[in-house]
Backbone as CSV, one residue per row, in Angstrom:
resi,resn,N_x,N_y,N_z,CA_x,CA_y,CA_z,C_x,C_y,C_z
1,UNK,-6.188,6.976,-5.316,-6.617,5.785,-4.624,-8.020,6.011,-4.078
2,UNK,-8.759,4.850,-4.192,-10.251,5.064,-4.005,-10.501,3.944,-2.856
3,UNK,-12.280,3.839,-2.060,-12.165,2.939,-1.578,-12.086,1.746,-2.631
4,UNK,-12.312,0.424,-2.063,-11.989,-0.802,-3.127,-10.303,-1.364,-3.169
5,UNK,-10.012,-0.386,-3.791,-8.655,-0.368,-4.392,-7.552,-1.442,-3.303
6,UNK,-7.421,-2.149,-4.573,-6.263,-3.112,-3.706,-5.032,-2.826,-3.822
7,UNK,-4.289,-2.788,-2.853,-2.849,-1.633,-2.726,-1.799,-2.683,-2.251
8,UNK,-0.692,-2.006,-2.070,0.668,-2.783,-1.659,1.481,-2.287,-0.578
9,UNK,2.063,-2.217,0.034,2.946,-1.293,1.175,4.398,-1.190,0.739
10,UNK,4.538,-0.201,-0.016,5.898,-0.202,-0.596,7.097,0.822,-0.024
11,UNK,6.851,0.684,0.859,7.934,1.641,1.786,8.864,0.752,2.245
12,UNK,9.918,0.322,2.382,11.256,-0.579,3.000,11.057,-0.124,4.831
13,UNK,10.637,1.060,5.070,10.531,1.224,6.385,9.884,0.942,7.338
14,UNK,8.172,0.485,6.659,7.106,0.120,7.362,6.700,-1.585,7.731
15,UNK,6.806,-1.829,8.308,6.983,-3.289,8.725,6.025,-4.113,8.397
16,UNK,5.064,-3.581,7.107,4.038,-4.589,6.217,4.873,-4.216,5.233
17,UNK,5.720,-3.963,4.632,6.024,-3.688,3.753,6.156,-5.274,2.673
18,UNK,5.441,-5.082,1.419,5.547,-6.281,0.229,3.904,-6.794,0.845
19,UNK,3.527,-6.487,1.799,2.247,-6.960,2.051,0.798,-5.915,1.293
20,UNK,-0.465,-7.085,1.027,-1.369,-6.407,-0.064,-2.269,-6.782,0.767
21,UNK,-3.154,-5.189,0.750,-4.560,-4.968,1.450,-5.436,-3.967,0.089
22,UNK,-6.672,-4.236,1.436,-7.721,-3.283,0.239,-8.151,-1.985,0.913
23,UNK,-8.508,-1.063,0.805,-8.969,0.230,1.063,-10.407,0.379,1.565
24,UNK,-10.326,0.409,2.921,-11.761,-0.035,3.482,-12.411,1.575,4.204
25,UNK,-11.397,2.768,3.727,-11.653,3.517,4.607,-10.498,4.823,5.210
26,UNK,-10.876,5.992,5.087,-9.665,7.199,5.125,-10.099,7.930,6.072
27,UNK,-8.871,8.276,7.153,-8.984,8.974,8.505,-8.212,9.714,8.678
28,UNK,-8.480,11.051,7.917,-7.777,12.368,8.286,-6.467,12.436,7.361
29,UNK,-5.263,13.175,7.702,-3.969,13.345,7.476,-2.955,12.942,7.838
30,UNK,-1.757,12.404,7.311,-0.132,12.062,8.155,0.481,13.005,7.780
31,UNK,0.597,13.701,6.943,0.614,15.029,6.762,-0.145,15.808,5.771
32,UNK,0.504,17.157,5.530,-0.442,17.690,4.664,-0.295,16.957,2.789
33,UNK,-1.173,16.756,2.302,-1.292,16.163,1.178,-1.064,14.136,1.462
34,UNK,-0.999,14.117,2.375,-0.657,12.190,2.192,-1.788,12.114,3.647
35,UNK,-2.817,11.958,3.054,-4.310,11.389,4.063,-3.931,9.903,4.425
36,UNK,-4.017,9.362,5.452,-4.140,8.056,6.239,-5.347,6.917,5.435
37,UNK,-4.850,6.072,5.414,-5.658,4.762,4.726,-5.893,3.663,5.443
38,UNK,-7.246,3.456,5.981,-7.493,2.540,6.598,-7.853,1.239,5.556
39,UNK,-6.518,0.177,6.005,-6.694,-0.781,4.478,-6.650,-2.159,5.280
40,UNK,-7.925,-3.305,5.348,-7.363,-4.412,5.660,-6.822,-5.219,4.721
41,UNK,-6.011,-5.951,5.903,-4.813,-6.780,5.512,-4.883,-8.012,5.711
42,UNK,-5.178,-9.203,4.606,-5.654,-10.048,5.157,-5.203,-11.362,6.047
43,UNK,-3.602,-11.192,5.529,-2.604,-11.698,5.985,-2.580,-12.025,7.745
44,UNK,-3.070,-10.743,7.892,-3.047,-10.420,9.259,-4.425,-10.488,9.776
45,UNK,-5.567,-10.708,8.588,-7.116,-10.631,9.299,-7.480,-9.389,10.386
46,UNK,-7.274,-8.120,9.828,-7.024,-7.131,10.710,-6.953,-5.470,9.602
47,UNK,-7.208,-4.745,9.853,-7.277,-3.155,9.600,-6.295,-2.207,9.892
48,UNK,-5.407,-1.798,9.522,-4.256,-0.927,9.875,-4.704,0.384,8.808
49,UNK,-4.019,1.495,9.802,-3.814,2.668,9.222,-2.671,2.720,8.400
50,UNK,-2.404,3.524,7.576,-1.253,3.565,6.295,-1.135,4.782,5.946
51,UNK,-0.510,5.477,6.024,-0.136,6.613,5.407,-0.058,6.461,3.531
52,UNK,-0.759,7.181,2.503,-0.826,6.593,1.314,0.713,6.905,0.407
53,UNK,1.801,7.565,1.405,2.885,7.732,0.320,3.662,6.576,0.777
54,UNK,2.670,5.525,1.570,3.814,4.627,1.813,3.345,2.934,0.981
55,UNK,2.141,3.614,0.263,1.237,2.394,-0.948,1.313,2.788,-2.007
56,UNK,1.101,1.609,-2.869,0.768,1.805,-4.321,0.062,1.016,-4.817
57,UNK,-1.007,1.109,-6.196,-1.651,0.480,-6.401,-1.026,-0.693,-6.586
58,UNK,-1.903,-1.758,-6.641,-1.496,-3.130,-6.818,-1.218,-3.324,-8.498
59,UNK,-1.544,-2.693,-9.516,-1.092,-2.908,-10.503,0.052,-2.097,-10.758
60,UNK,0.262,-0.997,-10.332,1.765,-0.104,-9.884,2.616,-1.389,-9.351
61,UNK,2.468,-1.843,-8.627,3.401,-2.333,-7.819,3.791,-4.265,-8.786
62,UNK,2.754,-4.598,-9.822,3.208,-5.523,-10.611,4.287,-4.873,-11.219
63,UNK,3.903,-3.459,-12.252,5.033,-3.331,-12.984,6.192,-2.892,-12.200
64,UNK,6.450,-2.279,-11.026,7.407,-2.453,-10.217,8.471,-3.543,-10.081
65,UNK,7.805,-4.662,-9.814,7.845,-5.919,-9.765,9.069,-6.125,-11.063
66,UNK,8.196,-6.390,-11.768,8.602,-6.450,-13.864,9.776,-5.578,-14.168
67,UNK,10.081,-4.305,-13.505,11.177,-3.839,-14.115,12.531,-4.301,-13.076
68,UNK,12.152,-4.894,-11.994,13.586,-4.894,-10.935,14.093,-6.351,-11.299
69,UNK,12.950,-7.078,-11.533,13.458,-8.933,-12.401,14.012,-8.814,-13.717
70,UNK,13.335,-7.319,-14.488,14.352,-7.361,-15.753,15.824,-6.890,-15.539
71,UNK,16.266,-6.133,-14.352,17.594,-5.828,-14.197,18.327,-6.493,-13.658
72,UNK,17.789,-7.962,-12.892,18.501,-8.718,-12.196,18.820,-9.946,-13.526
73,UNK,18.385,-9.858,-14.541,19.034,-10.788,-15.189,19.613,-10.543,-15.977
C-alpha cells in the first residue's frame, strides 16, 4: 500500500468497517510489521488512523465482494 491508494476497512471489528478512504499518510507502528495509515474518509470528511492489517486495497476488496455474491446464490 502506497500513498494515493484507495483502500477499504475490512476488519468486522473496527467500526468503519465496509467504509473506503484514500492514503494520505503513515505514522509509525500498531505493531511490529502492520505500520498505522493515516487514510481520509470521506464519508466522514475527516482523517483516521488505521492499522493496515485491518485494509485492503480497493480492488482486493471488489473481488472480495465477487466471490461472497457468488456463494450466496
Amino acid at each position: 500500500m502506497d500513498l494515493g491508494d484507495i483502500v477499504m476497512v475490512d476488519n468486522p471489528r473496527h467500526p468503519f468497517y465496509g467504509r473506503r478512504g484514500k492514503i494520505i499518510g503513515r505514522r509509525g507502528l500498531y505493531r511490529e510489521d502492520d505500520p498505522w495509515f493515516l487514510i481520509y474518509v470521506p464519508s466522514h470528511m475527516r482523517s483516521f488512523l488505521i492499522p493496515q492489517s485491518m485494509l485492503c486495497l480497493e480492488q482486493d476488496a471488489s473481488v472480495t465482494v465477487d466471490i461472497f455474491t457468488e456463494r450466496l446464490q
